[in-house]
C-alpha positions, 0 to 999 in steps of 0.5 A: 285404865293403863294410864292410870296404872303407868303414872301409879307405877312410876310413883311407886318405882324405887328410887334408883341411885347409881354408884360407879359401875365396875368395868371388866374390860380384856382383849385378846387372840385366843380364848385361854388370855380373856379367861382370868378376867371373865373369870373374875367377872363371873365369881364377882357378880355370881356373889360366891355362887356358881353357874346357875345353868338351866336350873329353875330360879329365881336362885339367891346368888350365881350367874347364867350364860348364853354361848348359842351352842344349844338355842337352835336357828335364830331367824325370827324379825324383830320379835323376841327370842327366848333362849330356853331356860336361861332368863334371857329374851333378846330383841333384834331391832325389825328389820333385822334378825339374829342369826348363828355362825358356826367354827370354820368347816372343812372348805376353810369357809369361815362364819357367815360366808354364805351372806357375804364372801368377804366375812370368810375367816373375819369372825370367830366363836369364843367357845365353839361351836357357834356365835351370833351376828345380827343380819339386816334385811338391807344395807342400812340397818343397824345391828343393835339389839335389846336384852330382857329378863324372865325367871330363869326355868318360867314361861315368861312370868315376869320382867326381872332385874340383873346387877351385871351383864357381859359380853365377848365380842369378835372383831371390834375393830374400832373403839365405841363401835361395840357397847353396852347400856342399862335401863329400866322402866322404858328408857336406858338410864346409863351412858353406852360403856365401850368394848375395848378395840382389839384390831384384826380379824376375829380377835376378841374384846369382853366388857363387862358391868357390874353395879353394887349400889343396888341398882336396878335394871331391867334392860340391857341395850346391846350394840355389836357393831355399827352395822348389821351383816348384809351382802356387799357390806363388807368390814372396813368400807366406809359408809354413806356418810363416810364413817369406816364400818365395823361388823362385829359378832357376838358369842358368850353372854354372862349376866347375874341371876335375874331377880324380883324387881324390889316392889312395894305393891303388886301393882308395881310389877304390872306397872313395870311390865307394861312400862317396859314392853310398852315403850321401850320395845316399841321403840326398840323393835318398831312394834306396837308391843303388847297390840295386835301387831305383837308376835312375841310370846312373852309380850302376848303373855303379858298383855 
């Protein structure tokens, strides 16, 4: 029955033709330089809009932000973190985890220094006073993350589509080392666009992508760094295949407001989810999403 109901939604997913995506691309050492351009990114992908909050949606035009000041200790595996009321689910691959860092406190000891001494003053919240870093449960693990979307002030009710997302990134250090990628229906459909470089300890680099052609994604693929935080990985040491690693955090997350996926039957919406969480998550994450292995509450929700 799921097979049927998976070649039925493929045959129904609309066609998706991909104009040229518009880059929002600044570094910067302090927060008020990268301004002007998030700026300009927030009021072009929020269509004359505002920012929509924790308002209940979905809403015709404005745009949602995450700044990991008021969502609580990340430290689940793997499963999905939901950040309350914004529309957003992230998924650290299993393995890893998303965890928080704070300003630098009174000892001078910078964000992160409890897994790794060396991280002191290496990164910097954007907006204070927390930031997010993914964690690997060991030395080898990538830090890459996938981003979903739900009705912004809903329980999970059904994978929504964006046309703009964004991120400011601390400590990208090396160019390709930050990225962003789109997809829909199990698979990115986009090249990875690259975080511009902004060397030195903490400074930050902001890309973001906006589509105007009508696209249609329903993932975002999310890579800070290429590496996860872990004692004794330290940035700028080379790793086993002699590539220099660049440890890098995140902190504002800007995207448009998350929208019903154009659908010509019921039946597509079914079939998308089951698309989505299916395939993608379990190679995304490692899990059977949507099996009995699953923890996710929006996965469970969507069995």
């Amino acid at each position: 029955m799921r097979t049927l109901i998976l070649l039925a939604a493929v045959a129904l997913l609309p066609s998706l033709a991909y104009g040229r995506p518009i880059l929002y691309q600044a570094t910067a050492t302090t927060r008020s330089e990268l301004e002007p351009v998030i700026d300009r990114f927030r009021q072009d992908i929020g269509a004359g809009g505002i920012n929509n909050g924790l308002t209940p949606g979905p809403l015709e035009s404005g745009w949602r932000e995450v700044n990991w000041d008021n969502t609580g200790t990340l430290l689940r595996d793997g499963a999905g973190i939901n950040i309350p009321g914004s529309g957003l689910l992230m998924f650290p691959i299993v393995g890893t985890r998303l965890d928080l860092g704070g300003s630098v406190d009174v000892a001078g000891l910078g964000d992160f220094y409890d897994i790794e001494q060396s991280y002191r003053l290496e990164f910097r919240p954007y907006s204070d006073p927390n930031q997010a870093a993914v964690v690997s449960q060991g030395s080898f693990d990538s830090g890459n993350l996938t981003a979903l979307f739900y009705t912004p002030g809903t329980t999970y009710d059904h994978i929504r589509s964006i046309s703009g997302f964004g991120v400011v990134f601390a400590d990208v250090d090396l160019e390709g080392a930050a990225t962003l990628e789109f997809g829909v229906h199990g698979g990115f459909n986009t090249a990875p666009f690259k975080a511009p470089a902004a060397p030195g300890n903490g400074n930050y680099s902001f890309l973001g992508v906006r589509f105007d052609a009508g696209e249609v994604f329903t993932i975002v693929g999310i890579k800070p760094g290429n590496r996860g935080l872990w004692p004794g990985v330290v940035d700028g040491m080379l790793d086993e295949f002699g590539r220099r690693i660049d440890l890098v955090s995140i902190d504002d997350v800007i995207f448009a407001e998350p929208k019903v996926i154009p659908e010509p039957s019921t039946l597509l919406t079914l079939g998308v989810g089951l698309l989505i969480l299916g395939p993608t998550l379990a190679r995304l994450t490692g899990l059977a999403c949507c099996g009995n292995r699953c923890s996710s509450r929006f996965c469970q929700k969507n069995r």
